[in-house]
N, C-alpha and C positions, 0 to 999 in steps of 0.2 A: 831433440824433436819434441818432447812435452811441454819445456819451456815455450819454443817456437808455435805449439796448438795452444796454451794456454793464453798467450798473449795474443794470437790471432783472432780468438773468442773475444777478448776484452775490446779490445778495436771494434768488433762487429758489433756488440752492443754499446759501444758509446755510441755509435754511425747513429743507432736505431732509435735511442731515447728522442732527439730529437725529433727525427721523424714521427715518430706515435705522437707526441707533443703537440705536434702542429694538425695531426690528423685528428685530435678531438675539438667536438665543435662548440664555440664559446657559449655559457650560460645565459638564456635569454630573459631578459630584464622585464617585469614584471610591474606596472605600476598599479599602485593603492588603490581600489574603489574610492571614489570622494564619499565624504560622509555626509548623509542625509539626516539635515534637520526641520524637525516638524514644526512648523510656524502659526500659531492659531489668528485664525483673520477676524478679526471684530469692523469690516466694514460691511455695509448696506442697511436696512428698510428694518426696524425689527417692531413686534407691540408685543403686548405683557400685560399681565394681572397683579395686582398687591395690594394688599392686607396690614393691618398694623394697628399700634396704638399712637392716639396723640395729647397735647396737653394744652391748653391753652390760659394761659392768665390775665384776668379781665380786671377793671380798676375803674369802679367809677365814680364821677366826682356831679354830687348834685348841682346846678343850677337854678341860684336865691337870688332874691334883691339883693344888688350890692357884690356880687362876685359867687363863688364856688364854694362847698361844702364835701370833703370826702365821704361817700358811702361805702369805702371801705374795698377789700378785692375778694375773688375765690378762683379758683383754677376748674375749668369746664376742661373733662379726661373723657375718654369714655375712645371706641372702635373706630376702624377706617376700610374702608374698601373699595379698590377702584381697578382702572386702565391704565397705561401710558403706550404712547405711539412715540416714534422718534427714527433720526439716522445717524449713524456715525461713518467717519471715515478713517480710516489710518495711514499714518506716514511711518515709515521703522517704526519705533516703539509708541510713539503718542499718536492718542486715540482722542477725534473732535467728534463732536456731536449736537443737537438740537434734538429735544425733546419736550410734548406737550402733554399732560397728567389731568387726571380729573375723578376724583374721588367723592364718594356719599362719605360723612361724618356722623357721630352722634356724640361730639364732644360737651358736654351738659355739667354744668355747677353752679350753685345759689351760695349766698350767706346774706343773712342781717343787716340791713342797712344802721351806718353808724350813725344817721344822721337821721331816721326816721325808723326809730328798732321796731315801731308796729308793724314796717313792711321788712320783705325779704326778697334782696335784686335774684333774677337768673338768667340764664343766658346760655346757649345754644350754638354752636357752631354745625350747621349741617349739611355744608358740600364745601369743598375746594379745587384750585384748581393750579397747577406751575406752570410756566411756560419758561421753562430753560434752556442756557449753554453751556455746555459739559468738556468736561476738558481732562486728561485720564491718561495712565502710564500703564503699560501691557508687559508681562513677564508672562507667551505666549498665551495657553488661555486664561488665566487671571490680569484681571485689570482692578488698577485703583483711579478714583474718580472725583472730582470737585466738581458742582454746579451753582451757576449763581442766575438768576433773572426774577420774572413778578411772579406773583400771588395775588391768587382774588378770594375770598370766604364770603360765603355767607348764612348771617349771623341772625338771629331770633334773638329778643330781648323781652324780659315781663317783671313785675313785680306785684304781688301777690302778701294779702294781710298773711303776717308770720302764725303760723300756727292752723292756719285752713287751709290754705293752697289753691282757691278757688282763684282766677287771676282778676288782677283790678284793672292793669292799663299793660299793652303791648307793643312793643315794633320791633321791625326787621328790616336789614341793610344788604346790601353788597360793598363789601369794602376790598380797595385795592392797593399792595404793599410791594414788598422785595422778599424774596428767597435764596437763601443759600442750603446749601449740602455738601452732605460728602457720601463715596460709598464703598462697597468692595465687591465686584463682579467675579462670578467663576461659568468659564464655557464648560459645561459635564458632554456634549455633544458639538459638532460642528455647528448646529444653528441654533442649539439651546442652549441658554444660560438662567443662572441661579444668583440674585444679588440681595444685600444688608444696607438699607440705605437708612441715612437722618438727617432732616431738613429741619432749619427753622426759618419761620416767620416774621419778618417784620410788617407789624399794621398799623404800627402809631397809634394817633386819637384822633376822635372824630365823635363831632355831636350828634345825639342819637335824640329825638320827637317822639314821644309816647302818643299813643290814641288818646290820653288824658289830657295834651296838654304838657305835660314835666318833661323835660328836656335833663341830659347827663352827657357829660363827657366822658366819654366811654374809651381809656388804653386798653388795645390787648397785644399781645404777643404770641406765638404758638410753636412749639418742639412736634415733632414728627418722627415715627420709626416703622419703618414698612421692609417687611420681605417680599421681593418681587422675583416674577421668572420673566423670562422672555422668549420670543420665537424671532430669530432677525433671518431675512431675505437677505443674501449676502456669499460671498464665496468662502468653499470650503477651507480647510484644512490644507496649506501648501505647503513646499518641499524647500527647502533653504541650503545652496549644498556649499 
């Protein structure tokens, strides 16, 4: 008989395993949140302020009977501060743009003329202006950035007996060139940004008319470094999942 209940027992629980088996209910599958990444948008309307220093190197060459005489160069350094307005667009990562600048200068240097040491040439650079296309790779809100288009300056010219400074003969121009740059933008906000830019100048030559009469072929060239912010009209901060 014990044998016959122990083995009756074991039958009923094998019946049973299964059945409980079937009666728990499958583990319900569970999918991942997508991951949310944050994409900084550098498109729309933006303008800014900047500040800076710049350099220009002047080279000029008198005008004598019989052809040309060097007066020698100097570098006109001195502060910069201005505007720019512009818009950029973006496609995935590159970032297009047009932008148009205009800066007060007070970029100023003399030296000795070599070819008449009683005078001493100077020369002025006292506004500018860019009118660029900008072209730029975005590692969300940091972008780097190349521009190239014109340049216009305008330049004050005098020569003055060495040693007095009182001026003899004067003129001024508007002269128009090419610009290039490069720079490196950081968005610290949705719509503001913080940028390190450096353009240079090309101006060539170009004869320059004294009130006196004395004519020079005047090269210059010009380096440029400005810290700029910006405010851009423009959508926020989007979601990339």
């Amino acid at each position: 008989m014990k044998k016959l209940f122990l083995g009756t027992v074991a039958l009923i629980a094998l019946g049973a395993a299964p059945a409980m088996a079937a009666d728990l209910a499958a583990r319900p599958y569970t999918k991942a949140p997508p991951i949310i990444v944050a994409v900084y948008n550098w498109s729309g309307f933006y303008v800014g302020a900047n500040a800076g220093w710049g350099t220009s190197r002047k080279s000029w060459d008198l005008y004598v009977p019989g052809g040309l005489v060097s007066e020698g160069s100097h570098d006109a350094s001195g502060a910069t501060a201005g505007g720019q307005i512009g818009y950029n667009w973006q496609v995935a990562s590159w970032v297009f743009g047009v932008e148009a600048q205009g800066n007060w200068a007070d970029f100023k240097g003399s030296n000795v003329s070599l070819a008449a040491p009683a005078f001493t040439n100077q020369s002025k650079i006292e506004a500018f202006g860019l009118f660029t296309a900008r072209i730029g790779y975005a590692w969300d809100n940091a972008l780097l950035y190349a521009k190239g288009g014109a340049a216009v300056v305008s330049d004050k010219y005098s020569f003055y007996p060495t040693g007095i400074g009182a001026t003899f003969a004067d003129a001024s121009e508007t002269r128009w060139g090419a610009a290039v740059g490069a720079g490196f933008e950081y968005g610290f906000t949705p719509n503001w940004s913080f940028a390190v830019e450096y353009d240079h100048l090309f101006l060539d030559k170009k004869d320059v008319t004294f009130s006196n009469g004395s004519a020079d072929r005047i090269k210059q060239d010009a380096d440029i470094v400005t810290a700029r912010i910006n405010y851009r009209w423009g959508g926020p901060v989007v979601a990339k999942y």
